[in-house]
C-alpha positions in Angstrom: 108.8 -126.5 -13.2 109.6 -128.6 -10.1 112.8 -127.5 -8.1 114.7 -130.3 -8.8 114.4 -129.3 -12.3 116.2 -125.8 -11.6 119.0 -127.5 -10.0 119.8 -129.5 -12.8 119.4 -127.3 -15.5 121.8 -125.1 -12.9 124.5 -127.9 -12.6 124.2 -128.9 -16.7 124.6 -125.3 -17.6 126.5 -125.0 -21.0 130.3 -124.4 -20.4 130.4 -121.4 -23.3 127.6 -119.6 -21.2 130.3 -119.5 -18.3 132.8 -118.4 -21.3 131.0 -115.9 -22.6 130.8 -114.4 -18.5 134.6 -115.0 -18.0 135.4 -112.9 -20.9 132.6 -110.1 -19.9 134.5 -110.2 -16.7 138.1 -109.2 -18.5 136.7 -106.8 -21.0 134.5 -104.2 -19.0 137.2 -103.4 -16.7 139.3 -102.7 -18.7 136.8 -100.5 -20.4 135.3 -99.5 -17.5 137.5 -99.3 -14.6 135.6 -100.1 -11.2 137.9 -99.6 -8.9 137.6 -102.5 -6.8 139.0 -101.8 -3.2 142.5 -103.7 -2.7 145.3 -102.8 -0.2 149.1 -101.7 -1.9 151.7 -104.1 -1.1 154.7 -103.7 1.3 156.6 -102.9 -1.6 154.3 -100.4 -3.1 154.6 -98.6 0.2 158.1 -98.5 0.5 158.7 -97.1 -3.1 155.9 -94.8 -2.3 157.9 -93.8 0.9 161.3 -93.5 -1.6 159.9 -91.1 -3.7 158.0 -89.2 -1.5 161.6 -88.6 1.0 163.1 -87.3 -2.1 163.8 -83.3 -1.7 161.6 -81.3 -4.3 163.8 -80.1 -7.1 166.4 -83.3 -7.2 168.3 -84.4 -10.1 167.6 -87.6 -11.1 169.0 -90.5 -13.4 166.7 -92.4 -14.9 168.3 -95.7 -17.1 166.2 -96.9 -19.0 166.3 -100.8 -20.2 163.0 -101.7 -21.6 161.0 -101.6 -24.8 157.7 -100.9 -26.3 156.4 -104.0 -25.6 156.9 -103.2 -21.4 153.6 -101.8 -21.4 153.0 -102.5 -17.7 156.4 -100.7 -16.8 155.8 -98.2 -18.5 152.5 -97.1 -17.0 154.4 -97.7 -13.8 157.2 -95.4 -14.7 154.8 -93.0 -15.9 153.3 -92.6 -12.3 156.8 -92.2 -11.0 157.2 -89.4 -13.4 154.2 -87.8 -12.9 155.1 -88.0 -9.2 159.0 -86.5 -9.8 157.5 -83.7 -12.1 155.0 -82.9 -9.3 158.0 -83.2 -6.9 159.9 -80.2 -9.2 162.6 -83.3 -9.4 164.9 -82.8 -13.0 164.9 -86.2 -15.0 167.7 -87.0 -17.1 166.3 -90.5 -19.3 169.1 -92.5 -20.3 168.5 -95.8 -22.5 170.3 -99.1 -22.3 168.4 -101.2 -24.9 167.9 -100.3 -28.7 164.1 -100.0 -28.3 164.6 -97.2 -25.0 164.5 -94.4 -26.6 161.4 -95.1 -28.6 159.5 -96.8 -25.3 160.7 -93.7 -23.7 159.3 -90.9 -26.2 155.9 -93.1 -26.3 155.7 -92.6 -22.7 155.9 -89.1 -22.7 154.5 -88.4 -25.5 151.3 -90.8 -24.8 151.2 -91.7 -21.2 152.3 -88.6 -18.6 150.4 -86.4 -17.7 150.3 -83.9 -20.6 149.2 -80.7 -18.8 151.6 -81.4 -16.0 154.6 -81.7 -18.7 153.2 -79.1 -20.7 154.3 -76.8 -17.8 158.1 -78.6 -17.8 160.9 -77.3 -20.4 163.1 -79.9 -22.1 166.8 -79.1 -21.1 165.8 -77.6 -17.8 163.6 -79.5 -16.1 164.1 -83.2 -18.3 166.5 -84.1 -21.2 166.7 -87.2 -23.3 170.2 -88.8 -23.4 170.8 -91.8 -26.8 170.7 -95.0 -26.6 174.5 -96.3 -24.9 175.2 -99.8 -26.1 177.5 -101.9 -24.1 175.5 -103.3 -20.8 177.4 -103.8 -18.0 180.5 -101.4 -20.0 177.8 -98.7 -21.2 176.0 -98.7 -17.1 179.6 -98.0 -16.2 180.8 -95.4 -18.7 177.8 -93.5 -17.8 178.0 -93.7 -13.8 181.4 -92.2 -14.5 181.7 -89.8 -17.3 178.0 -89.2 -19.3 179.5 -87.1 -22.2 181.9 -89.0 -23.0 179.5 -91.6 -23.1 177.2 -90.1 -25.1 179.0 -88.8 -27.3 178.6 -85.1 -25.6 174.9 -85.1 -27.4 171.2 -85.6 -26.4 169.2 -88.0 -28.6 168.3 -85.0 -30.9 172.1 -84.3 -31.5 172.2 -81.0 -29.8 175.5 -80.9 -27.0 174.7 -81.3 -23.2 176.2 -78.3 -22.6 173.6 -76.1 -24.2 170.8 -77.8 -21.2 171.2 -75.8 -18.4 169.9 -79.6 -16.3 173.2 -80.7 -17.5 175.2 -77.7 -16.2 176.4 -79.3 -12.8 175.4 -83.1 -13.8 178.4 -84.9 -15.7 178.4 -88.9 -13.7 175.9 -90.8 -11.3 178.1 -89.1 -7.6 176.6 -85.5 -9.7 172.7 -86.5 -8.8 170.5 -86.8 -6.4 168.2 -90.2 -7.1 168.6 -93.1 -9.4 166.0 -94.8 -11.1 165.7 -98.1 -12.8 162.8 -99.1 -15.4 164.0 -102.3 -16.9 163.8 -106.3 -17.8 164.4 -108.8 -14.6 167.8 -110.7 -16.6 171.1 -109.7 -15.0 171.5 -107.7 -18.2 169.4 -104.4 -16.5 169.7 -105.1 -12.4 172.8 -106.6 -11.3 175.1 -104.2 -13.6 172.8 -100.9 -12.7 173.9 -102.0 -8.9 176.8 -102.8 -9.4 178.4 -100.1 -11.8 175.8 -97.1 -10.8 174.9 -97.3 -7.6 177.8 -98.8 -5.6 179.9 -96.3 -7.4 177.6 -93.0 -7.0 176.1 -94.3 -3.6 172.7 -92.8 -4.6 169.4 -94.3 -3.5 167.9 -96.7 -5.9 164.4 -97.8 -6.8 163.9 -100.2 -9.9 160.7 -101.0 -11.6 160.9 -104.7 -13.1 159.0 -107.9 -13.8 157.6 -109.7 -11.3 160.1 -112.6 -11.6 162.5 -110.4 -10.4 162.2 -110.9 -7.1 164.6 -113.2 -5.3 167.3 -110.9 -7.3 165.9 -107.5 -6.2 165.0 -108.7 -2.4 168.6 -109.8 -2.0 170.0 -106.2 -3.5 166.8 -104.6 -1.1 168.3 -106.3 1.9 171.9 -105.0 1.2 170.6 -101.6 0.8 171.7 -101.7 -2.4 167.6 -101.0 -4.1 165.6 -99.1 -2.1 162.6 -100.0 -3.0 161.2 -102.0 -6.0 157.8 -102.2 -7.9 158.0 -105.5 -9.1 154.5 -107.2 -11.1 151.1 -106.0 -11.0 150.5 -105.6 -7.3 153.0 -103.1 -6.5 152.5 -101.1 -9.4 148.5 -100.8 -9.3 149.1 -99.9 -5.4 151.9 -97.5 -6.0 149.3 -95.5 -8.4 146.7 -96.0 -6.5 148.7 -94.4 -3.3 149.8 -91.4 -5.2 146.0 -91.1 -7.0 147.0 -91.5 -10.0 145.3 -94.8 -11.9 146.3 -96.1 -14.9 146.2 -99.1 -17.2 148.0 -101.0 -13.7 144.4 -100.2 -11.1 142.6 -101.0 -14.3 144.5 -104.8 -14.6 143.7 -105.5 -11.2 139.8 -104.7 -11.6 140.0 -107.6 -14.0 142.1 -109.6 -11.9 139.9 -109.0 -9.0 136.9 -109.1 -10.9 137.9 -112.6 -12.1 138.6 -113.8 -8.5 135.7 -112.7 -7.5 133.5 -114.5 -10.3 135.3 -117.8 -9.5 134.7 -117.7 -5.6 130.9 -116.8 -6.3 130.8 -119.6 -9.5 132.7 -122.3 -6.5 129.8 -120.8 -3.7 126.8 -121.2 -6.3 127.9 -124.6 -7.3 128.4 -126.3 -4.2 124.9 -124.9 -3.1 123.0 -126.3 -5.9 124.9 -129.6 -5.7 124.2 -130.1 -2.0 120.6 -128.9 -2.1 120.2 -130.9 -5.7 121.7 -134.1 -3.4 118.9 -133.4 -0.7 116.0 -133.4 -3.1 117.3 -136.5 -4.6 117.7 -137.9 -1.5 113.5 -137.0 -0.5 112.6 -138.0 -3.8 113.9 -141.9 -3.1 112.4 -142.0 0.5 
């Protein structure tokens, strides 16, 4: 087999063969995490630097306005809670869409930690508030009065007052910390600013969609959001900078992975094509 040959068997290679690698690519790091090296975004940083300023033992407010199908948010918020619980921090969840609570147990339930929370109490160190319909009404009424609110009840049903984490902690100027997981529409972000935190004046971190971001870099400048984790990026850094991969470093093997298959696929091709040229070009003379 002449060399020419090789090159054009290499530059008429069947399209389903590159297929085929592409979807190798996606699948075995997902399965097999590699742990490619990348460095954690500017934001990733600065929610890393939010959490970790936070006093051991805080109280804090986490709302809650995603669903079950948020699955990249909630891998995120379950390094942040990993993180809080290892802080000592008390977490009080709070839902804001229907699906919440539900997103919220399968988190817990599924995705912490489980011999970290195993050594947490519920009512003492975390509680589980209902679902508060309402939006921008329902982010108000809890900033200002949580029982009345919620009725006075935890999801299960059982009073607030029975939770010793709820002894001292009746509105948003009663804790230490806010924390947003939620959808980028105005629905989630622009009423948790405006009717939690410019009311309590707590620090605020949000984790959100990616699209998000010309409404939480404008809230971040105001001081308003103290840091955000906002797409892929910032939340595979933020678990890579507090050691603590998930589904999020796993994602960006593939994405990484796939990157780096296209820049070698470009580098291989323009190779054979030039040195394919040359022997074409020897061949006529």
């Amino acid at each position: 087999m002449t060399t020419e040959n090789i090159f054009d068997r290499i530059q008429r290679i069947d399209r389903r063969v590159v297929f085929l690698v592409t979807a190798l690519v996606i699948t075995l790091p997902l399965l097999f995490p590699i742990g490619i090296p990348f460095v954690p975004s500017p934001y990733a940083l600065s929610f890393h630097d939010a959490i970790e300023a936070l006093p051991d033992g805080s109280v804090v407010l986490s709302m809650n306005a995603f669903g079950p199908e948020d699955l990249e948010k909630m891998w995120a918020k379950r390094a942040m809670t990993n993180r809080l619980f290892e802080k000592n921090c008390k977490i009080i969840e709070v839902s804001f869409d229907a699906p919440g609570p539900i997103a919220m147990s399968k988190c817990y339930e599924e995705l912490l930690d489980q011999q970290l929370l195993a050594t947490k109490t519920y009512g003492e160190d975390y509680i589980f508030l209902p679902y508060v319909a309402g939006i921008v009404v329902a982010y108000s009424a809890v900033a200002r009065d949580i029982r009345s609110a919620t009725g006075g009840v935890d999801y299960y049903g059982d009073s607030l007052d029975s939770y010793p984490i709820m002894e001292d902690v009746n509105a948003a100027t009663d804790v230490d910390f806010l924390a947003l997981t939620g959808h980028h529409t105005s629905t989630a972000i622009e009423p948790v600013v405006g009717q939690v935190q410019t009311y309590a004046n707590k620090p605020l971190v949000v984790i959100s969609a990616g699209i998000s971001h010309a409404l939480t870099s404008s809230f971040i400048a105001s001081g308003n959001i103290k840091a955000a984790l906002e797409g892929l990026t910032d939340m595979a850094g933020y678990e890579l900078l507090i050691k603590d991969p998930g589904l999020n470093i796993a994602q960006m093997d593939v994405v990484s992975a796939h990157h780096l298959m296209l820049v070698l696929l470009i580098i291989v091709g323009n190779i054979v094509f030039l040195l394919s040229k040359n022997k074409k070009s020897e061949v006529k003379k």
